[in-house]
FIDRENTOR-239222 format. One record per residue (C-alpha): x, y, z. Coordinates in steps of 0.25 Angstrom, whole numbers, padded with zeros to 4 digits, always signed. Example, Ala and Ser with C-alpha at 12.3 -4.5 7.8 and 13.67 -1.06 7.14 Angstrom:
<sites>
+0049-0018+0031;+0055-0004+0029;
</sites>
This chain:
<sites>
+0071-0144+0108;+0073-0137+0095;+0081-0125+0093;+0075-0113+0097;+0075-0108+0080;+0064-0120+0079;+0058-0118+0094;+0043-0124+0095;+0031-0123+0103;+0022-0136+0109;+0009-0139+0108;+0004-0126+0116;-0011-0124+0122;-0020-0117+0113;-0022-0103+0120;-0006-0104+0122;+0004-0094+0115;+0018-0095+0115;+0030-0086+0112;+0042-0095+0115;+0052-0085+0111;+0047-0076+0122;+0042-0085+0133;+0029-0083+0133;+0018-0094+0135;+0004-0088+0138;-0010-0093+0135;-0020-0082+0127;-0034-0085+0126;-0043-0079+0115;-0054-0076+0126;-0053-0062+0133;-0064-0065+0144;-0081-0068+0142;-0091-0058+0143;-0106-0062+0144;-0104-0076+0139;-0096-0067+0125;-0082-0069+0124;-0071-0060+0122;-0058-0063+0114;-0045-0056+0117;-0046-0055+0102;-0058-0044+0102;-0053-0037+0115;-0039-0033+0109;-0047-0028+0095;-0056-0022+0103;-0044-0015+0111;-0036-0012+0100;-0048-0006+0093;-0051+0003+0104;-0037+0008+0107;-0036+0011+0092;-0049+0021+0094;-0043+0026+0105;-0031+0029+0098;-0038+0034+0088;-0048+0044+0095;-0035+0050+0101;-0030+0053+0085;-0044+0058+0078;-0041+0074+0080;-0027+0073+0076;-0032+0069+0062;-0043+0079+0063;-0055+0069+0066;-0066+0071+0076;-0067+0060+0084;-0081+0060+0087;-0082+0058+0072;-0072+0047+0071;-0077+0037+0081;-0090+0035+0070;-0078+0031+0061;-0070+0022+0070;-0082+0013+0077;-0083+0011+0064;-0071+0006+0060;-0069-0003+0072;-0082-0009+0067;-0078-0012+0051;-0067-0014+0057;-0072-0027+0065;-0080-0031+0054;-0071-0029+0044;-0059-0037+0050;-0070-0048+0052;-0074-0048+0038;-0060-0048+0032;-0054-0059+0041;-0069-0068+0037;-0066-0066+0021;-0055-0074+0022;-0060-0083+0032;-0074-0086+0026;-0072-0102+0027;-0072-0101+0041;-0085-0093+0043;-0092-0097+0031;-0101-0109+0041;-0102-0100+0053;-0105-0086+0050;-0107-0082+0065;-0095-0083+0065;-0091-0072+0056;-0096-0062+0070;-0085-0069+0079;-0073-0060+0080;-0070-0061+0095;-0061-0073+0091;-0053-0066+0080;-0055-0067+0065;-0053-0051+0061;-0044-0046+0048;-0037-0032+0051;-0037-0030+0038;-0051-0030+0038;-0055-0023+0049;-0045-0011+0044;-0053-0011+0031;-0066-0012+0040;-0062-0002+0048;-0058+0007+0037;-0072+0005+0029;-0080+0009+0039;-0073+0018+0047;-0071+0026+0034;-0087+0025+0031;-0089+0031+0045;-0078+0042+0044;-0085+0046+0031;-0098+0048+0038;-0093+0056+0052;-0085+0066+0042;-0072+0058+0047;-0060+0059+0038;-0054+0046+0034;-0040+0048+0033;-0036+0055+0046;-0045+0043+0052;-0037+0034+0045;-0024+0037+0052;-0031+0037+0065;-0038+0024+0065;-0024+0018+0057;-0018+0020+0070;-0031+0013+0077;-0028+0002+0068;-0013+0000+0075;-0017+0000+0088;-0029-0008+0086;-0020-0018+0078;-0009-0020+0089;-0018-0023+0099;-0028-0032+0092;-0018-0040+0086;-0016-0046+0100;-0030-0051+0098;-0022-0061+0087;-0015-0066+0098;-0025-0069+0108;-0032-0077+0097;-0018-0085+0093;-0019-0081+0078;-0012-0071+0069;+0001-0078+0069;+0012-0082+0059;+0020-0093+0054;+0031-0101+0064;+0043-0092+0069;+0054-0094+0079;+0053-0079+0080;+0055-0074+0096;+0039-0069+0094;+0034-0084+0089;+0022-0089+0095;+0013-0098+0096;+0000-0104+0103;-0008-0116+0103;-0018-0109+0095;-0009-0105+0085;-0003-0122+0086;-0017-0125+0083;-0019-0116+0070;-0005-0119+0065;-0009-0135+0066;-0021-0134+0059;-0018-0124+0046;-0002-0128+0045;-0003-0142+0043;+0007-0142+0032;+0017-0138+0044;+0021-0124+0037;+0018-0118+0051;+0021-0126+0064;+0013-0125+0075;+0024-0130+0084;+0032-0118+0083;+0030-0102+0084;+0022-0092+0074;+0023-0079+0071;+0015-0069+0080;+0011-0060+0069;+0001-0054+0078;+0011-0050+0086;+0019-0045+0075;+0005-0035+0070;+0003-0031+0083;+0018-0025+0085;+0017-0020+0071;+0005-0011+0074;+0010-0006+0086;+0024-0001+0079;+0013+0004+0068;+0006+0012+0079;+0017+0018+0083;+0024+0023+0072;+0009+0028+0064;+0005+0035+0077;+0019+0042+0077;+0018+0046+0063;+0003+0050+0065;+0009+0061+0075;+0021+0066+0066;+0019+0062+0053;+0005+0062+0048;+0006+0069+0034;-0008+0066+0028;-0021+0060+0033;-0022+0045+0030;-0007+0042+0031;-0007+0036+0044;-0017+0025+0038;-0008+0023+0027;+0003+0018+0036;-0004+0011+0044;-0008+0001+0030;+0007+0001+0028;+0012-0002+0042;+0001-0013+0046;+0000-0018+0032;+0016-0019+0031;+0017-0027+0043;+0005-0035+0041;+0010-0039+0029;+0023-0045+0034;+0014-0051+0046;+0005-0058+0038;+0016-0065+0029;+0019-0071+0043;+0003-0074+0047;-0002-0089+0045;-0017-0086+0047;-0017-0076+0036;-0030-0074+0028;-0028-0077+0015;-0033-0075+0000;-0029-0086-0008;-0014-0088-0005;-0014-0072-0001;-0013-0066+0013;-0024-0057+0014;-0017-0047+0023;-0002-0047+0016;-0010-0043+0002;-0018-0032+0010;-0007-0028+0017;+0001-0026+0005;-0009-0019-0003;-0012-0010+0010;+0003-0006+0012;+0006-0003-0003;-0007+0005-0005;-0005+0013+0009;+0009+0015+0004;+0006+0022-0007;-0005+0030-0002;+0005+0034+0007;+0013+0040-0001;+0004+0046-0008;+0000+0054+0003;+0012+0057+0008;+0016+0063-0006;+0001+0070-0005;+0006+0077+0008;+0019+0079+0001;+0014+0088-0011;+0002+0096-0005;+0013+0099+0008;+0006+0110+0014;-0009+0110+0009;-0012+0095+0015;-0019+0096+0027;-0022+0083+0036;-0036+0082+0040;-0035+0088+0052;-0029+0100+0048;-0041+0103+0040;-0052+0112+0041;-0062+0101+0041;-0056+0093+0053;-0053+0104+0062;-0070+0108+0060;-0073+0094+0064;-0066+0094+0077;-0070+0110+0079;-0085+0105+0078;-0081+0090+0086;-0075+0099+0097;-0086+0107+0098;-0097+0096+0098;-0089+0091+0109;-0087+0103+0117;-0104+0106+0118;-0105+0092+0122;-0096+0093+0133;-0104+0107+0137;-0119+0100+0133;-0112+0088+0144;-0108+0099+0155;-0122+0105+0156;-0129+0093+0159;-0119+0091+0167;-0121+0105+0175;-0136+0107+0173;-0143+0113+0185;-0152+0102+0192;-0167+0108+0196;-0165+0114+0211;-0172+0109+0224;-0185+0119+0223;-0188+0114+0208;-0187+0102+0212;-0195+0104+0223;-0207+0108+0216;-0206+0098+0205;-0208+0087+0216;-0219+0096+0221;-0233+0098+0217;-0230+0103+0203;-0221+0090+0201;-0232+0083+0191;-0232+0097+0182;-0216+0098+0184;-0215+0084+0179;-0227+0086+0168;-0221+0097+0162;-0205+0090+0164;-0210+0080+0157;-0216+0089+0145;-0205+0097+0142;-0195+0085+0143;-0204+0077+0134;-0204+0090+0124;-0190+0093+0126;-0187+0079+0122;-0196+0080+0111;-0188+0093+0105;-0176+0088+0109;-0179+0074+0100;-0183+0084+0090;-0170+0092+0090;-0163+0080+0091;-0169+0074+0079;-0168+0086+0070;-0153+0088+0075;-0151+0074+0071;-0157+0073+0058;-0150+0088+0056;-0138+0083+0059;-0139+0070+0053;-0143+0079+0040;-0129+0088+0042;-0120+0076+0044;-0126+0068+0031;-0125+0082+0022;-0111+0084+0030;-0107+0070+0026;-0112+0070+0012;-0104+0083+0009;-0093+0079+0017;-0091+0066+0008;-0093+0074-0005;-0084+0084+0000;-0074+0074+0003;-0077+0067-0012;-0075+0078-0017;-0062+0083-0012;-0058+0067-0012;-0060+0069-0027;-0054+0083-0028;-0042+0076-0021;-0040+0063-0029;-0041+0072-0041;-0031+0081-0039;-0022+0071-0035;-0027+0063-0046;-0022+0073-0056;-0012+0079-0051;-0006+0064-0048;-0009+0063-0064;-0001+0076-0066;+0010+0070-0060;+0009+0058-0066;+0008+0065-0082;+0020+0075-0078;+0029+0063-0071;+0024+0056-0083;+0028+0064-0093;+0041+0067-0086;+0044+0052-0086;+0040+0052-0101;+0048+0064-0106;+0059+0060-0097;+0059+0047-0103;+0058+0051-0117;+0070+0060-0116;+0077+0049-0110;+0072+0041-0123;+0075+0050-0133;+0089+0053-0127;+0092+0037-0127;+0086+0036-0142;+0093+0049-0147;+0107+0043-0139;+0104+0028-0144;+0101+0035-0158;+0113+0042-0159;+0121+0030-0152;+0116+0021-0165;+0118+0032-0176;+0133+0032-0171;+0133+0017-0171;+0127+0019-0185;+0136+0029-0190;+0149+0021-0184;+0146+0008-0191;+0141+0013-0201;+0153+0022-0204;+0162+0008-0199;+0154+0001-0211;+0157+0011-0222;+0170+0012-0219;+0172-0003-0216;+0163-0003-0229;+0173+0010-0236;+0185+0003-0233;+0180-0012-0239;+0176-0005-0252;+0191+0004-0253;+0197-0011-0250;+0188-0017-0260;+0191-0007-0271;+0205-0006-0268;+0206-0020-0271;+0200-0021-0283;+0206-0008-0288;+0221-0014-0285;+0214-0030-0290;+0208-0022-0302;+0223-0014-0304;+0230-0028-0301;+0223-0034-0312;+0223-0023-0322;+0238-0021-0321;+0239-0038-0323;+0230-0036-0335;+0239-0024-0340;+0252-0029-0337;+0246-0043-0344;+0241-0036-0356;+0254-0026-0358;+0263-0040-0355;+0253-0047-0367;+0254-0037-0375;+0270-0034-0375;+0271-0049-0377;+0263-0048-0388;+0270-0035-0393;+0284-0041-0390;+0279-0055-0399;+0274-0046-0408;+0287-0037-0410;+0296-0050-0409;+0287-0055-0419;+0288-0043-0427;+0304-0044-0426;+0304-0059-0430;+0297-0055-0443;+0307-0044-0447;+0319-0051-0442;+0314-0062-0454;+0315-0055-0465;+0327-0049-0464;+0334-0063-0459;+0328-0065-0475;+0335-0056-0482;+0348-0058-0477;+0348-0072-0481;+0345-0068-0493;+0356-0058-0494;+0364-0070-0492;+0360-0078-0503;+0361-0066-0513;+0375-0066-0509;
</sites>
């Protein structure tokens, strides 16, 4: 046996699913039970619980965000509905291969085959279409049907699991699964053995279904307590679900993909950063009007809504209790109608109900097409006003955003340019120094060289004039001193002469 690290499963049966770490060993088939020769898959019974406990949910919710439930309910049949169709349509665009030669069975859902992704968008597009017409307001719907999401999430991810999909890589994690199905799949998509079909996966359904729950919980909580503006529960409910479906999804190996793209990790990822922003966008909104935002159901406009549904209500309930209570004809007029008179009685019964039908088709239609009349020129003025105000809205914000852009702008730039001119001015004065300082160096190096220069040939020009005055004098004393000792010579012979002669006169 090898060590429990690198535990491994057999061959196991194909509706058999494991959890070796926790003991458990159970068979789970895909078929809830047969109705009429139909069947029914676990699969569509949890959606179909899980949508109907999110409407349940959600009902409870409506008034709190200032919505008329009767109003609503227009909007969230028909969510359910783009929802199915949506989810359907998502999850075939990437499939199309396998439903290109059998396009019946495009209309079989009952065995899986749904995107969430899809059905949210789905959900959302039509739902919103639905809202707009029935004077519902989007955002408060948003948060509430956010919520729905959660709930509807958890519960039909369990559907995942009935079918024996929606799994992951191999783990030896204490939550690793597996199930003859899953062996089957493994073997037949895996061949290069980068997943082994011998050993335990990921139950990522598990994993989304335990991360909506936690999602429920803490959204519903900050619904109660911490609901600043409408449209912010929707918000972070993208960044919750798409958070963590981005990490599941990493694990996934039945992914849908786009080239070599998870389809759901891109989505996830753009969903979170823009739900991100949008949130804090809001929350800065709420911020800076403080007091002057209102929720939607603090209006003036939500609390007339639900005057008027209230009232509606209450003459229903009255219009209900006397039918309810109407007098039945007594023994006597009975008595008579049966008698001799019965044929009249019945004639004329049967005149007046035929005219009181007659008016009260009459009312009925002119009421209708009255009303009808109201709640297209109610809607068309309703969506203009909202246009309107929608513009007015983005408008303002557009301009005073661009306000605060220009001033932040031109803070940044005048900011900067001081900045720039005191490194320029300090880098300027820094080089001017540097300048003066060697320059000042040079002409005294320069200064000194020439003093040097002209010292030495001052003293060189001295030295020689000195040799060339001492040489001269010397030359010319030689010359004076041979011309006196010359001079001398000459006199000193005549007079050597003229003693000789003396001599000889003698």
């Amino acid at each position: 046996m090898l060590p429990l690290l690198f535990q491994t499963v057999g061959s196991l049966e194909q509706d058999q699913i494991v959890f070796p770490r926790l003991g458990l060993d159970f068979n789970v088939h895909s078929t809830a039970f047969t109705l009429f020769g139909l069947t029914v898959t676990w699969y569509g019974v949890l959606i179909t619980v899980g949508m109907l406990l999110a409407m349940i949910y959600g009902f409870t919710r409506m008034r709190k965000v200032g919505l008329d439930p009767d109003r609503a309910i227009d909007g969230v049949i028909g969510g359910v509905i783009g929802g199915i169709i949506g989810a359907r349509l998502y999850y075939i665009a990437f499939h199309w291969d396998s439903y290109a030669d059998d396009w019946r069975s495009v209309f079989n859902i009952r065995s899986g085959g749904l995107a969430i992704y899809g059905g949210i968008i789905g959900a959302l597009l039509v739902g919103s279409v639905i809202c707009k017409l029935r004077k519902v307001r989007l955002l408060p719907m948003f948060d509430v049907v956010s919520l729905g999401f959660l709930i509807g999430q958890c519960i039909g991810r369990w559907g995942n699991f009935t079918n024996h999909e929606a799994f992951g890589g191999n783990t030896d994690g204490v939550f690793g699964m597996s199930s003859g199905r899953i062996q089957t799949w493994i073997a037949r998509n895996y061949t290069d053995g980068s997943v082994a079909a011998d050993r335990t996966v990921h139950p990522c359904f598990l994993y989304e279904s335990v991360w909506c729950l936690l999602g429920f919980v803490l959204l519903h909580f900050i619904f109660k307590k911490w609901r600043k503006f409408d449209g912010q529960i929707f918000l972070m409910y993208v960044i919750w679900y798409g958070t963590g479906r981005f990490f599941i999804e990493g694990l996934r190996t039945d992914s849908l993909y786009l080239g070599t793209i998870k389809i759901s990790q891109a989505v996830a990822l753009v969903s979170v950063v823009t739900a991100l922003v949008l949130l804090i966008v809001g929350l800065s909104r709420v911020r800076r009007m403080g007091g002057d935002y209102q929720l939607y159901a603090d209006t003036a406009e939500s609390k007339a809504l639900l005057e008027e549904a209230d009232r509606k209500a209450a003459e229903y309930e009255a219009k209900r209790s006397r039918k309810k209570n109407a007098i039945l004809p007594d023994e006597e007029m009975t008595n008579v109608l049966l008698g001799q008179d019965a044929a009249e009685a019945v004639k004329e019964s049967a005149e007046e109900s035929v005219e009181d039908a007659a008016e009260t088709v009459k009312e009925t239609a002119e009421e209708t097409v009255k009303d009808a009349a109201e709640a297209v020129k109610e809607t068309a003025e309703e969506t203009v006003k909202d246009a309107a105000e929608a513009v007015k809205e983005t408008a303002e914000e557009t301009v005073k955003d661009a306000a605060e852009a220009v001033k932040e702008t031109a803070e940044e730039t005048v900011k900067d340019a001081a900045e720039a001119v005191k490194e320029t001015a300090e880098e300027t004065v820094k080089d001017a120094a540097e300048t003066v300082k060697k320059s000042a160096e040079e002409t005294a190096k320069d200064a000194a060289e020439a003093v040097k220069e002209t010292a030495e040939e001052t003293v060189k020009d001295a030295a020689e004039t000195v040799k060339e005055t001492a040489e001269e004098t010397v030359k010319d004393a030689a010359e004076a001193g041979k011309e006196t000792a010359k001079n001398a010579a000459g006199a000193a012979k005549p007079a050597s002469s003229g003693k000789k002669n003396r001599k000889k006169k003698k």
